[in-house]
ROLO-323474 format. One record per residue (C-alpha): residue in three letters; x, y, z. Coordinates in Angstrom, 3 decimals, padded with zeros to 6 digits, always signed. Layout:
<sites>
site resn->ala x->X y->Y z->Z
...
</sites>
This chain:
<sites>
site resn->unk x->+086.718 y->+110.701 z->+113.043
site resn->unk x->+089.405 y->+110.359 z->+110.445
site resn->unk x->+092.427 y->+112.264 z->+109.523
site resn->unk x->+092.993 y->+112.476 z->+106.151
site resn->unk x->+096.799 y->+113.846 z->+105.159
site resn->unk x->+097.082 y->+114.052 z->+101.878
site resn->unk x->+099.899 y->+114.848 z->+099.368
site resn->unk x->+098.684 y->+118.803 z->+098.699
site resn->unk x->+097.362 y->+121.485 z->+100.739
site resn->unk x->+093.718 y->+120.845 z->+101.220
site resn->unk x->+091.164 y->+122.862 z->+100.427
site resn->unk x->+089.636 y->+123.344 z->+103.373
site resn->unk x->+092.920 y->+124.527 z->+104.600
site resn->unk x->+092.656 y->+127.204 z->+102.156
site resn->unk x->+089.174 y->+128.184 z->+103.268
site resn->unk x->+090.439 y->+127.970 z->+106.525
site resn->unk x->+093.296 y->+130.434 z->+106.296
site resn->unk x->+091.788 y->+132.606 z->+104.198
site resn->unk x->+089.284 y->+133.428 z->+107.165
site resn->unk x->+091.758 y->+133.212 z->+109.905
site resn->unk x->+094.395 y->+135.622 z->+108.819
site resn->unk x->+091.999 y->+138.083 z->+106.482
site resn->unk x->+094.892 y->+138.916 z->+103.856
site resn->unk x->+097.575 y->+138.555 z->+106.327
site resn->unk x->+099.675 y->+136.732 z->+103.703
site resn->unk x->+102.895 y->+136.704 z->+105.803
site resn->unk x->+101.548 y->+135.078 z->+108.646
site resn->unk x->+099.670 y->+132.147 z->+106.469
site resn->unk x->+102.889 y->+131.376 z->+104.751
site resn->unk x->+104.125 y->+130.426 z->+108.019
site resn->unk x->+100.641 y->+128.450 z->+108.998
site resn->unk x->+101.003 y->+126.961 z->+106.114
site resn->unk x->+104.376 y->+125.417 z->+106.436
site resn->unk x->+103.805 y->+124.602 z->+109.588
site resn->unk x->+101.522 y->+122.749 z->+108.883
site resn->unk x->+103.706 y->+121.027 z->+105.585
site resn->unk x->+106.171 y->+120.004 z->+108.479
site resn->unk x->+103.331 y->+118.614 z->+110.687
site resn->unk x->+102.565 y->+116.621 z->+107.787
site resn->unk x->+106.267 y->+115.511 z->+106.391
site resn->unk x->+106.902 y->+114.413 z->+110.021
site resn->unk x->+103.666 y->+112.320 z->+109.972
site resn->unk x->+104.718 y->+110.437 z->+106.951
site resn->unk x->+103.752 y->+112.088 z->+104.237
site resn->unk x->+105.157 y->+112.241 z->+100.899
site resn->unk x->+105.552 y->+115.840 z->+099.493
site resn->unk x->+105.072 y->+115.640 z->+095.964
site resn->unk x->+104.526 y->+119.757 z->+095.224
site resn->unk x->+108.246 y->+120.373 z->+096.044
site resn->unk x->+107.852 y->+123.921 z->+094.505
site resn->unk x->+104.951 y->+125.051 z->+096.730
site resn->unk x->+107.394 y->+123.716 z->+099.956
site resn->unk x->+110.559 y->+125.083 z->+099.292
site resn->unk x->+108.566 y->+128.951 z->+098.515
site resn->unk x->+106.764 y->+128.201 z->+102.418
site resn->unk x->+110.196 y->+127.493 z->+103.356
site resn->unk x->+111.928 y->+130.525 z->+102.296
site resn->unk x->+108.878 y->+132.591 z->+103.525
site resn->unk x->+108.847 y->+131.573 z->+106.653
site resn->unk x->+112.644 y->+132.075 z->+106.759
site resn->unk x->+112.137 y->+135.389 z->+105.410
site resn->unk x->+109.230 y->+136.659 z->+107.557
site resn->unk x->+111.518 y->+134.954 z->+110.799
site resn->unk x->+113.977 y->+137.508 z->+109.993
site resn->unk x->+111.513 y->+140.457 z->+110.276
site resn->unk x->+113.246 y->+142.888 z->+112.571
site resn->unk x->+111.207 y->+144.326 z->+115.383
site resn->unk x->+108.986 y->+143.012 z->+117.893
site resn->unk x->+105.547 y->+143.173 z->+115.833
site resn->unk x->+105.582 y->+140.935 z->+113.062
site resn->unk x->+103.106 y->+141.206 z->+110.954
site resn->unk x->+101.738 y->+143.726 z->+113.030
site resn->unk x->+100.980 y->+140.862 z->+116.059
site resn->unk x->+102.524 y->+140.356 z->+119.519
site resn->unk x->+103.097 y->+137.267 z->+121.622
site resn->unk x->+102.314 y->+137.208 z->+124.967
site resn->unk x->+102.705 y->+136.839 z->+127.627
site resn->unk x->+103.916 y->+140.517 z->+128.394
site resn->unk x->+102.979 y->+143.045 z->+131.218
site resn->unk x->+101.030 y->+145.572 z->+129.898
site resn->unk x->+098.913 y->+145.881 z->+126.738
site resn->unk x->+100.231 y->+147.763 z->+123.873
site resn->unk x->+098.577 y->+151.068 z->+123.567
site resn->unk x->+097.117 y->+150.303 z->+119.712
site resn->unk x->+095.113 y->+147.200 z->+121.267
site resn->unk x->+094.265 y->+149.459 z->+124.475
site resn->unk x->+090.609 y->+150.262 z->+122.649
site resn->unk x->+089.876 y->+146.557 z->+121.485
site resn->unk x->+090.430 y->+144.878 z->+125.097
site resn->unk x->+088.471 y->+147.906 z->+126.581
site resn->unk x->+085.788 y->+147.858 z->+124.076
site resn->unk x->+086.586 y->+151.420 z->+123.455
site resn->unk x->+086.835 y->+152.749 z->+127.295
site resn->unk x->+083.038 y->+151.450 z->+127.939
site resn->unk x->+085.223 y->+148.744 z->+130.663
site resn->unk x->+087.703 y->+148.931 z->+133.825
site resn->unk x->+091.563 y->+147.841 z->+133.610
site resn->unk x->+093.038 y->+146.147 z->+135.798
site resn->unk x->+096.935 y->+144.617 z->+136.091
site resn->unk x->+097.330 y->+141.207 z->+136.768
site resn->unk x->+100.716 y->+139.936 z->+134.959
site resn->unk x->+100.412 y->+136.219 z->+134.425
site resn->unk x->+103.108 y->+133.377 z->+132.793
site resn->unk x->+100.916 y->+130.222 z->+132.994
site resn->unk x->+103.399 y->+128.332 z->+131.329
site resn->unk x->+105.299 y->+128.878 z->+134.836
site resn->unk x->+102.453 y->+127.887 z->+136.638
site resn->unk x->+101.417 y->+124.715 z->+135.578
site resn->unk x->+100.160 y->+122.253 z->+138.320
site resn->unk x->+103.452 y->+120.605 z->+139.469
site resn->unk x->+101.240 y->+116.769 z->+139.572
site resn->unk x->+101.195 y->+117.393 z->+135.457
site resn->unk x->+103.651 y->+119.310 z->+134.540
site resn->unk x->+106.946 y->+118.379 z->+132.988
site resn->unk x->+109.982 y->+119.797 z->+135.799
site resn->unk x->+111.954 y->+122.043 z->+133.502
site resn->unk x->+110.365 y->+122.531 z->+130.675
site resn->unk x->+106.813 y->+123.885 z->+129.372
site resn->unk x->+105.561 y->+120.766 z->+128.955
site resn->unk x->+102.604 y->+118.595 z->+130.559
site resn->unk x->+103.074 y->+114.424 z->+131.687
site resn->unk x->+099.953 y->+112.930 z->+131.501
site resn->unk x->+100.080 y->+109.003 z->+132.739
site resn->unk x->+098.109 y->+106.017 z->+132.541
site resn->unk x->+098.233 y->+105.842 z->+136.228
site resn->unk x->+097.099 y->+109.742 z->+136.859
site resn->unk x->+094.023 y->+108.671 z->+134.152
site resn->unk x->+092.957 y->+105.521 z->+136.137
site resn->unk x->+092.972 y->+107.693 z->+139.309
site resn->unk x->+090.740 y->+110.348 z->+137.680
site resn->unk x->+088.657 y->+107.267 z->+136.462
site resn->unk x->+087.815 y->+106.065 z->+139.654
site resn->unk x->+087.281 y->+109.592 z->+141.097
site resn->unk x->+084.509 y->+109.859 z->+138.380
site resn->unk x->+082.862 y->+106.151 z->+138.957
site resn->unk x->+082.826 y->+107.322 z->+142.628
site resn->unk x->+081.032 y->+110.757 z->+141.932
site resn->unk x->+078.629 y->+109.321 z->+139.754
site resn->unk x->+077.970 y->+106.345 z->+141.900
site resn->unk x->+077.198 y->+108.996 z->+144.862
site resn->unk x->+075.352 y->+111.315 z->+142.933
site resn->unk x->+072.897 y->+108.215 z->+141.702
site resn->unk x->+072.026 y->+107.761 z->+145.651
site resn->unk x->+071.578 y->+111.747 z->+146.172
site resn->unk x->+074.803 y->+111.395 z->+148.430
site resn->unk x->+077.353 y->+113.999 z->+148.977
site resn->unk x->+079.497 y->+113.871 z->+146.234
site resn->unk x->+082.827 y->+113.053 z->+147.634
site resn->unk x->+084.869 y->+114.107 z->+144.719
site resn->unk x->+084.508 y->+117.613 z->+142.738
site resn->unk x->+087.057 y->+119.242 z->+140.409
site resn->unk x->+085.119 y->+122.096 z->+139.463
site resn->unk x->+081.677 y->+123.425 z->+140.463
site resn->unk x->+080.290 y->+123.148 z->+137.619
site resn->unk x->+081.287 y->+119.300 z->+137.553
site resn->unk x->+077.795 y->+118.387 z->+139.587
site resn->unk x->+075.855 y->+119.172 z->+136.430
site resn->unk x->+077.967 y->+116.978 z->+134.041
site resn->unk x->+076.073 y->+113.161 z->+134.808
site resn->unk x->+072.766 y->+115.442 z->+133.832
site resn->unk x->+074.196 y->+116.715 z->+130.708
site resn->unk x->+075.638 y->+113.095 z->+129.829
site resn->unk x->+072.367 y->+111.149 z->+130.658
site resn->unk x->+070.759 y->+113.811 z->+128.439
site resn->unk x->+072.609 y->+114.072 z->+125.414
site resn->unk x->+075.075 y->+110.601 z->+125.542
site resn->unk x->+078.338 y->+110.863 z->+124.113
site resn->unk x->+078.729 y->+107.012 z->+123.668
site resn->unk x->+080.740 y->+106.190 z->+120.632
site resn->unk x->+081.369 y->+109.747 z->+119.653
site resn->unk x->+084.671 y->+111.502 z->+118.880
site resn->unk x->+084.997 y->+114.439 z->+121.663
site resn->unk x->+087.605 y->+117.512 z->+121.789
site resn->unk x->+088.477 y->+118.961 z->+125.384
site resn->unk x->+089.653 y->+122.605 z->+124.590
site resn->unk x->+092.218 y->+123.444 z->+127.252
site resn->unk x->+093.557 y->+121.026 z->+129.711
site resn->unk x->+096.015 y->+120.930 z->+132.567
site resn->unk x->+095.346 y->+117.875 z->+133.457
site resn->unk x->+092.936 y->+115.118 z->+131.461
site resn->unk x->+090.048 y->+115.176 z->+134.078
site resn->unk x->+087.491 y->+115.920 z->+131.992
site resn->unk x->+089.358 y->+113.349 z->+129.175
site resn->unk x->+088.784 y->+110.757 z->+131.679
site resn->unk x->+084.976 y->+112.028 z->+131.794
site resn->unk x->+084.765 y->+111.364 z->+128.574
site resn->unk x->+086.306 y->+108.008 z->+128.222
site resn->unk x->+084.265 y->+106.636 z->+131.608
site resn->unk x->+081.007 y->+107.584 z->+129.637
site resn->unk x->+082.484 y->+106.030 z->+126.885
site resn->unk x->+083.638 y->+108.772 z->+124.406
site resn->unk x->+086.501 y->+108.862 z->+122.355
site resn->unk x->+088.778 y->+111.972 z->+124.167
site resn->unk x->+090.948 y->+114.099 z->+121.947
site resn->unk x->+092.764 y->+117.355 z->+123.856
site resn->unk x->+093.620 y->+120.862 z->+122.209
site resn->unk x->+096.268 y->+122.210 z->+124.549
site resn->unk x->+098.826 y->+124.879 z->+123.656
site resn->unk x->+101.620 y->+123.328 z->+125.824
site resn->unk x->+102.511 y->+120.093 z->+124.131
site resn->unk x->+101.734 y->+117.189 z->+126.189
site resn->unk x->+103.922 y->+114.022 z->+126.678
site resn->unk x->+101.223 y->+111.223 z->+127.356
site resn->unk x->+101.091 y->+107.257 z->+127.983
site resn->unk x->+097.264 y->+106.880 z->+127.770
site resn->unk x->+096.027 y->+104.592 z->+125.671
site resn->unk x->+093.541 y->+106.269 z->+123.089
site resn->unk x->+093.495 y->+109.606 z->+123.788
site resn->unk x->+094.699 y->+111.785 z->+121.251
site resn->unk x->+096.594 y->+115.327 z->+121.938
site resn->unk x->+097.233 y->+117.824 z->+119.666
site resn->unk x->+098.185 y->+121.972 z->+119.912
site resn->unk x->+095.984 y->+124.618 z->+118.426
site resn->unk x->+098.705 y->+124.511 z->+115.458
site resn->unk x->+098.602 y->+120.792 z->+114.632
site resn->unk x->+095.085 y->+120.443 z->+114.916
site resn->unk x->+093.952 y->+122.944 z->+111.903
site resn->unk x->+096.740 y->+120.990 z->+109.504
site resn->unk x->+094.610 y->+117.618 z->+109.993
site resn->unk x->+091.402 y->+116.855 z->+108.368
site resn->unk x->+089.349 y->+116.108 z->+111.688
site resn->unk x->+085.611 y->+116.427 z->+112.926
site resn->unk x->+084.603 y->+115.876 z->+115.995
site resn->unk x->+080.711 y->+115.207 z->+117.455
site resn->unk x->+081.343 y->+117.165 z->+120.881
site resn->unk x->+083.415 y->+119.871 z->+122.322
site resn->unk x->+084.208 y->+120.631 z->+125.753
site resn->unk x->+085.668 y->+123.530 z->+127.347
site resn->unk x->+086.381 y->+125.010 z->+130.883
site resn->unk x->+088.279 y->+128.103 z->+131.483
site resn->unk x->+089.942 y->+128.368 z->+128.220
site resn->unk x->+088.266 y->+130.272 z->+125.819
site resn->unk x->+087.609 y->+133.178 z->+127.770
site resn->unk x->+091.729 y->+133.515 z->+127.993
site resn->unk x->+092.680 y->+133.413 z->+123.762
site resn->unk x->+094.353 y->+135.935 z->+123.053
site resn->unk x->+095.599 y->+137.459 z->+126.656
site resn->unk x->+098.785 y->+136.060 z->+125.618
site resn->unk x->+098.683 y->+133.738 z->+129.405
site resn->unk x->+099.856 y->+131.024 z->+126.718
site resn->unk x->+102.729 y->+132.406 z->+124.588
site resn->unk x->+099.200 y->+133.221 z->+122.298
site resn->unk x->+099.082 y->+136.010 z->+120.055
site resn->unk x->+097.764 y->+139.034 z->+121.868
site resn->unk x->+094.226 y->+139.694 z->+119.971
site resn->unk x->+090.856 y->+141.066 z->+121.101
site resn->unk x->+088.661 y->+139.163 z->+119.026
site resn->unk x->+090.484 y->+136.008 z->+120.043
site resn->unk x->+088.027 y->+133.792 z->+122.146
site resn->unk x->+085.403 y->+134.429 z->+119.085
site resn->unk x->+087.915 y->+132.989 z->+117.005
site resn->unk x->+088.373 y->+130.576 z->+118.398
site resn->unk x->+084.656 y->+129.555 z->+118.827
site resn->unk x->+084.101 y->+129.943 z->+115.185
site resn->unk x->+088.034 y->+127.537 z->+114.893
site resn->unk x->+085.844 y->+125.066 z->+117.054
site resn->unk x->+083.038 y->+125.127 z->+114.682
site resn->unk x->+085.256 y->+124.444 z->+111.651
site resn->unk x->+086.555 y->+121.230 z->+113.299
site resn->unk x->+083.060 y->+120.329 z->+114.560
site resn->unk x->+080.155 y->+118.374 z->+112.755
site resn->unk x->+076.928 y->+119.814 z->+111.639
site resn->unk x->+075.275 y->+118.842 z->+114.036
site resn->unk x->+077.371 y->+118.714 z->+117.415
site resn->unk x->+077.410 y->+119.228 z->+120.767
site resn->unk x->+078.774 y->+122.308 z->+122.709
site resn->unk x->+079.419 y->+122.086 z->+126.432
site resn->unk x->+081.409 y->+125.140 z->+127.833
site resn->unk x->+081.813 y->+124.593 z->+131.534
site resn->unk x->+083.437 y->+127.859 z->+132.974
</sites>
């Protein structure tokens, strides 16, 4: 894996925007200098000082859009679903609605989260516990014993899937994580863990890599694995501050595809 920032936009950025926003010009203005910050704060040395200062006054420009759909998108989280997505998230009335107004930003697990603020803590302490919750799973599940350690049910199946297809030595993204138990997974089987999370995280363990949905599309990374549970599903609900969108958790399959190899593996877990 190797992030390449170099001193212009790069082309697969282009290709990359081009798809995601589908003419909405506004909106990649302010992806793209986003991601020209992400960059200038990561060291870089903007040479195409005409092409920053126009995504600068764009974005400054489109920020001052009055009205609470820019660009014609909403973020969430809000209580009820605009009426003009009402036929998208019901795929046209064929499906039930429900209520069930969620902030998960205000929910976060109170062992990760950051008191205060919308932020996760993830320590090199927390990790080595997780570490040694795995060994001990593992180590039971070797001797057919009772596992005496499960975070999810779907966790039972995951020494299967690693003695299958190994992971050793390979670069592996965890979509979605409240906590980095399935980070730790990775590293005991001896992975290299990076974590996609829209709340940024404030971390102290050594070689894992977090980024946010944002950051992660302005950096020139591939990864050999992905691994999500109970994330996709949600894009575009809004739970996250997300932009409210229908078509959101395909999108965000096809986002994992553009930052995954050829030939990679896929392991959604719930």
């Amino acid at each position: 894996m190797s992030a390449n920032i170099t001193q212009t936009i790069p082309e697969y950025l282009i290709d990359l925007f081009q798809v995601q926003f589908e003419g909405r010009l506004e909106e990649a203005v302010l992806k793209y200098s986003y991601c020209i910050d992400f960059m200038v704060q990561n060291g870089l040395n903007v040479s195409q000082k005409e092409l920053y200062n126009y995504a600068l006054k764009s974005r400054e420009k489109a920020i001052k859009m009055k009205g609470p759909q820019r660009f014609g998108m909403i973020r969430g989280p809000i209580p009820m679903i605009p009426r003009h997505l009402l036929p998208q998230y019901t795929m046209m009335g064929t499906i039930g609605l429900g209520f069930n107004y969620r902030d998960e930003l205000k929910t976060n697990n109170i062992d990760w989260s950051e008191p205060g603020t919308e932020n996760l803590t993830w320590t090199s302490e927390q990790f080595g516990e997780l570490l040694e919750k795995i060994r001990n799973l593992e180590k039971a599940q070797t001797i057919n014993e009772k596992a005496p350690f499960i975070q999810y049910a779907s966790d039972i199946y995951l020494k299967d899937v690693f003695d299958k297809y190994s992971i050793e030595n390979l670069d592996v993204v965890i979509i979605g994580s409240a906590k980095p138990y399935y980070e730790a997974y990775v590293a005991f089987r001896g992975g290299r863990p990076t974590t996609i999370e829209y709340r940024p995280i404030n971390s102290n363990i050594e070689k894992l890599k977090t980024y946010t949905p944002d950051q992660i599309y302005c950096l020139d990374i591939k990864f050999d694995a992905a691994i999500s549970y109970s994330s996709l599903e949600h894009s575009g609900l809004g739970l996250y501050t997300d932009w409210l969108d229908p078509n959101a958790d395909l999108d965000a399959m096809r986002k994992i595809k553009s930052i995954s190899l050829q030939r990679y593996l896929y392991c959604r877990l719930g």
